[in-house]
N, C-alpha and C positions, 0 to 999 in steps of 0.2 A: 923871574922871567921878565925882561924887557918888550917893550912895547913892539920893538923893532924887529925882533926875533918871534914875536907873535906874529906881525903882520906878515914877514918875510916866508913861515912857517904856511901861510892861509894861502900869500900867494902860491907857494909850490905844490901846498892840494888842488887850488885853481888852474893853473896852468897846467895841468897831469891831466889834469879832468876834460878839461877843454880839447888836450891834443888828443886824449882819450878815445871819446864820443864825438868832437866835430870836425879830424882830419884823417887820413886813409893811412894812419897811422897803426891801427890795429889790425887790418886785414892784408898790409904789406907785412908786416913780423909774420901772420900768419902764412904766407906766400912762403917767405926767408925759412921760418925754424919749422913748420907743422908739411913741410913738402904737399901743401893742397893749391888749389886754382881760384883763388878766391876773387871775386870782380865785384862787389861791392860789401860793406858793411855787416848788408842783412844775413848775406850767405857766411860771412865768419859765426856769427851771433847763431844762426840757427846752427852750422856744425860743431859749436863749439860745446852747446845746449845738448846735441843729439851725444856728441862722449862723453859726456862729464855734467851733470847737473847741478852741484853747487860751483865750477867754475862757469857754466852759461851763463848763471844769476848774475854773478860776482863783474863775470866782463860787460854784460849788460845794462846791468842798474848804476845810475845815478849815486843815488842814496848807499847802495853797497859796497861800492865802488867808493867814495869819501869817507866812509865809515875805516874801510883797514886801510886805507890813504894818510888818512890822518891818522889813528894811531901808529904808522909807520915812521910818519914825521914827527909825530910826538918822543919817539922815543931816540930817533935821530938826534933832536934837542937836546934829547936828554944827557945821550951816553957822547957825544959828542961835542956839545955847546955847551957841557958843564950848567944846564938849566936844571932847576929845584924839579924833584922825583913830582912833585904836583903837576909843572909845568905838559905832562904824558896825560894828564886827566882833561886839565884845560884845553888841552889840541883836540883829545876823543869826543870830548863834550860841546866843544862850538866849532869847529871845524867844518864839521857833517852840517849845521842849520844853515853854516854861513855860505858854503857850498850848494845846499839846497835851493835859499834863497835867491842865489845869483843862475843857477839853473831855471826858476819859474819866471826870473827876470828877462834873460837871451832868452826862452822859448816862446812867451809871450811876444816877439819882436818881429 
């Protein structure tokens, strides 16, 4: 696994996450595919919580949310960038910290 393809890998958990959680990126899908009326954020988050309790969590959290992020892109590397079957380990295992990290980082701002 190259350096490049690591980093490239962190950004695409980063920028997922970001459009994720801090643009009206999630509650417009929910407008478009879930035919609801949703006007900000908190109202998707709580009806998404009220049908479905492991996908509330999942759209919800930070941490939950990089977790099948990254192993999503890890295996993308994998089956598709010809990256070493470990390279799926390395994305699941620092992905989520470094993701975390740069979360306590913009929320502190």
């Amino acid at each position: 696994m190259t350096i490049e393809l690591f980093l490239c890998g962190q950004l695409a958990v980063l920028s997922c996450l970001v459009l994720w959680f801090y643009s009206p990126l999630k509650f417009t899908l929910g407008k478009i595919f879930l035919k609801q009326n949703f006007n900000s954020i908190a109202e998707f988050d709580d009806w998404i919580f009220m049908q479905n309790n492991f996908l509330g969590k999942l759209s919800s959290c930070w941490v939950c949310c990089s977790f099948w992020l990254s192993l999503l892109v890890g295996l993308t590397q994998t089956l598709f960038f010809s990256a070493p079957w470990y390279a799926c380990l390395v994305c699941f295992f620092c992905y989520p910290s470094v993701a975390y990290w740069y979360y306590c980082y913009i929320r502190d701002r």
